[in-house]
N, C-alpha and C positions, 0 to 999 in steps of 0.2 A: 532263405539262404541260397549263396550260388550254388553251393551244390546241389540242391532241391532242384535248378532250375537247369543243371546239365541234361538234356535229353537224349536218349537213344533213339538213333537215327540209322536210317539208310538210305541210298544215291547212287543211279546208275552211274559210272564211270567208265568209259570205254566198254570193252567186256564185264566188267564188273559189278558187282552190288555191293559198296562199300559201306561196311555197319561202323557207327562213328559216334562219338560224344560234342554234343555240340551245346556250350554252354557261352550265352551271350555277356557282355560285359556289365558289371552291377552299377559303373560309372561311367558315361560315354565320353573315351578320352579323343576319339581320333584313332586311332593307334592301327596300326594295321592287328589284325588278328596273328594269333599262335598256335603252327601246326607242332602235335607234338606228338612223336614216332616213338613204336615200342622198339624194343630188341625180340632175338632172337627165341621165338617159341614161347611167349607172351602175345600180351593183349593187350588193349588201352584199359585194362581194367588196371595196370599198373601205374597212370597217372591221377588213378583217385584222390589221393593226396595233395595232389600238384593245382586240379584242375580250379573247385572254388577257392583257392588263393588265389592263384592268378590270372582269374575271371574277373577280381574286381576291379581294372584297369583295361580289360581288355577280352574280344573273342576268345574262344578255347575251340578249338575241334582235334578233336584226338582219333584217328579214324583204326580201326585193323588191316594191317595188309594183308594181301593179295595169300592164299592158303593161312591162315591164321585169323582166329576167333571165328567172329558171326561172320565175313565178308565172304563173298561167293563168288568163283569163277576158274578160270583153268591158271593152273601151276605150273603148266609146261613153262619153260624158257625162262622162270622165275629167278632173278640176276638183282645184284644192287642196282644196278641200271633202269631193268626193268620195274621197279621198285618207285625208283626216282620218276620214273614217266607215270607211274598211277598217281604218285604225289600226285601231280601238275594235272592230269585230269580229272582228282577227284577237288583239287582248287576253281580247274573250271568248270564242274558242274555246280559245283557251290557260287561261283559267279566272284570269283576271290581274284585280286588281281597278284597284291602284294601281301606279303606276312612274313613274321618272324617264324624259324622253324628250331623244333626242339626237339633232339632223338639221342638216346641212350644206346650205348651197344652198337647193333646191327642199325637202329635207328639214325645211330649220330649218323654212319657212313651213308647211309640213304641222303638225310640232310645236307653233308658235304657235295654228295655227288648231286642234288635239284641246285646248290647255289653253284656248282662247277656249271651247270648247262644254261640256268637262265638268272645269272645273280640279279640281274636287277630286278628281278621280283623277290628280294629277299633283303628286307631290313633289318635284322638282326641273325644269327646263329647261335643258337646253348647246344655243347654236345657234350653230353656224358661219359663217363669212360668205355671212349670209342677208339675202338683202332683204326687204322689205317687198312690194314688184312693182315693173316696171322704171319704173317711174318713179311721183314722188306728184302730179303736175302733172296737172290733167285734160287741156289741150288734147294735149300730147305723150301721154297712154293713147289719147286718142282715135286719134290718129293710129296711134297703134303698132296699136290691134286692127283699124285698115282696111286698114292692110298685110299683118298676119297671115305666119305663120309657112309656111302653106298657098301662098299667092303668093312667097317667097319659097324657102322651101327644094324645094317640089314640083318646079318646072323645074331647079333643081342635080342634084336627085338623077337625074332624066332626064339630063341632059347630062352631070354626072361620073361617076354611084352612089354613094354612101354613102360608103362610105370617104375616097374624096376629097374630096368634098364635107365632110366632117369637118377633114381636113389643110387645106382651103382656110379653113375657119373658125377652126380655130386658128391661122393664117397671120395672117387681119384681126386678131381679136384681138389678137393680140402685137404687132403693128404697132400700133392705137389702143391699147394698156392699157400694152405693155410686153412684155418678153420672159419676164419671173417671174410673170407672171397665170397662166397656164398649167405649172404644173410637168412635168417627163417623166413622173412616175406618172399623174398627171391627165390626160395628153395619152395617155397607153394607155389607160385605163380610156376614155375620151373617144372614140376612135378606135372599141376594142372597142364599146363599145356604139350607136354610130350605125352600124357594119358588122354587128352580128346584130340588132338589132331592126327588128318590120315599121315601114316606112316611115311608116304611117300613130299608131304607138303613138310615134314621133316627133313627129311633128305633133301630135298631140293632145299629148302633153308639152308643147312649148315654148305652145301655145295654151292651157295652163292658165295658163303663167306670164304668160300677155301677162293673163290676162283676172281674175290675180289683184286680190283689192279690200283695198288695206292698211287701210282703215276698219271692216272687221270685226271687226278686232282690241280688243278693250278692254282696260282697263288691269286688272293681273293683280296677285295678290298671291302671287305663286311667287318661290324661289331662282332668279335668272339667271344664268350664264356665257353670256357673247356673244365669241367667239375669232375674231380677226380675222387674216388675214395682213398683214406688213408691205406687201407689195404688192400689196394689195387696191385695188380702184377706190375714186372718191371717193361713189360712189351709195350705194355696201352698206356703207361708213363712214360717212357722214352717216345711212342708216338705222338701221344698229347703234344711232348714239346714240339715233332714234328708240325704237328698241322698250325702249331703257338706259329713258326719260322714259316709257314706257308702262308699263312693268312697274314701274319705282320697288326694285325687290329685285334689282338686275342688276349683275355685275362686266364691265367689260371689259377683255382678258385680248389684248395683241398676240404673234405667234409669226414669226418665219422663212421667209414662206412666200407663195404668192398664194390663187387663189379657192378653194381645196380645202385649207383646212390640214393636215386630220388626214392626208390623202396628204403634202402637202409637208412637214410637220416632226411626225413622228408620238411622237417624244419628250417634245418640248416642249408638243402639243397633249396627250399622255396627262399630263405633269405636269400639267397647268394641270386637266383634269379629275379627276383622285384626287385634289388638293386641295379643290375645291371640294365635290367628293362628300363627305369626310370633314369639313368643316368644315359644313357641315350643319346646322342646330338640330335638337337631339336628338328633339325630337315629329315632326319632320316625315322622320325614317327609321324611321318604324312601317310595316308595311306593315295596311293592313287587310283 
C-alpha cells in the first residue's frame, strides 16, 4: 500500500535537520512532486490521510517545520518568510526543482509566500483555510502585535502548563467560533503539539502569524484550489476570496468541516484535491 511505503526521513537543510514523510508515487505520471505544509503547532502527522491517496499519481513529501515535530535546529528569527526559505532548501537538498505545494493554515501562508518568491518553481497551489494574517486592517494588526502572543500565552503557560493552557484555548474558541471550528482530530493534533513543543517554538509560531504582512503577496499566475470548511470563520472566508482575486487562476472548493479540513473531512478534501490535480493543463504537469 502507499501508505506502507511513506518513509520517515531526515535531511540536512541549511541549519536544519528536516524530519519529513516521503512517499514515492505508486504510478509514475511525470508530475512534479507535492510539498505539503502543516499549520500551526502540528506536524506532518496531520497529512496521514492525504498522503497514500495522493501518492498514487505522484511524490508526497510532507516535511515538519523549522521548531515543530522531529525537525531540529534554531527558532530564532522564525517568520513566514523564514519559513518559506526552508521550504526551498529542504526542496534543494532533496534535489527537487519544481512541485506543487499544499498547506493548510499557517501552511497555506508559507505556500503563498515560496510561490510569491520563486513561482516558477511551483505548478500548482492547494491552500486550506488559510489566511492572509489575522487581520488586513492596520489599526487592529497594530494592536494585535502590541499584545503579542509572549504577553499572552507566557503567564498561561506558568499558571496551567501547556497542555491545559491548549484545552482552555480550544474552549474560547469553540465558544466565539462555534463548536465545529475545532474538530476532535484537530483538537488531538492541537493538544499534542502545544504539550511536546518548547514553549518558546510556540511563541515564536503564533508571533510569526501576528507579524504576518498579507501585502507581500502579489498576484500570481498559478492553478488555485482554496478548500474551505463549512464552518470556517468569516476572516479566512473573506480572505480565501482575497487570495481567489489575487491569484485570478483559483477554485474555491467548500467541505464538511472547520479550520483543519483535510483532518476534519479527509475524503472530501482528498476528492477535491485529485480532481484538481488531474484537471491540470497538461504543460503545467512537466516536471523540469
Amino acid at each position: 500500500m502507499a501508505s506502507e511505503a511513506a518513509q520517515r526521513r531526515t535531511i540536512e537543510a541549511g541549519d536544519l535537520i528536516v524530519a519529513y514523510r516521503d512517499a514515492a508515487a505508486a504510478t509514475e505520471t511525470g508530475a512534479p512532486p507535492l510539498l505539503l505544509l502543516h499549520g500551526a503547532v502540528q506536524t506532518k502527522a496531520v497529512w496521514s490521510a492525504q498522503i497514500p491517496v495522493l501518492a498514487q499519481s505522484r511524490r508526497i513529501v510532507a516535511p515538519d517545520f523549522r521548531g515543530h515535530g522531529e525537525t531540529r535546529g534554531d527558532i530564532a528569527g522564525l517568520s513566514v518568510e523564514t519559513l518559506a526559505e526552508d521550504g526551498f532548501r529542504f526542496l534543494d537538498a532533496l534535489g527537487i526543482d519544481r512541485v506543487s505545494l499544499g498547506g493548510v493554515s499557517l501552511g497555506g501562508m508559507v505556500a503563498l509566500e515560496m510561490a510569491a518568491r520563486q513561482s516558477e518553481r511551483v505548478e500548482a497551489l492547494i491552500l486550506a483555510d488559510t489566511p492572509l494574517a489575522l487581520s488586513l486592517h492596520g489599526p487592529v494588526r497594530s494592536i494585535l502585535e502590541a499584545l503579542g502572543p509572549q504577553r499572552i500565552l507566557s503567564p498561561l503557560f506558568r499558571l496551567f502548563g501547556q497542555r491545559r493552557t491548549a484545552r482552555l484555548g480550544i474552549a474560547l474558541v469553540r465558544a466565539a467560533f462555534g463548536n465545529k471550528w475545532v474538530g476532535a482530530d484537530a483538537e488531538r493534533h492541537f493538544i499534542a503539539g502545544f504539550a511536546t513543543m518548547p514553549p518558546a517554538a510556540i511563541l515564536a509560531t503564533y508571533e510569526a502569524i501576528v507579524a504576518a504582512d498579507p501585502a507581500a503577496i502579489r498576484a500570481l499566475d498559478i492553478p488555485c484550489l482554496v478548500i474551505l470548511g463549512d464552518d470556517e470563520v468569516s476572516l479566512v472566508v473573506g480572505h480565501a476570496a482575497e487570495i481567489a482575486r489575487r491569484i485570478g487562476r483559483a477554485e474555491i472548493v467548500r467541505v464538511n468541516g472547520g479550520h483543519v479540513a483535510n483532518l476534519d473531512a479527509p475524503e472530501a478534501f482528498n476528492e477535491a484535491v485529485v480532481r484538481f490535480l488531474e484537471e491540470l493543463p497538461p504543460g503545467s504537469t512537466q516536471s523540469r
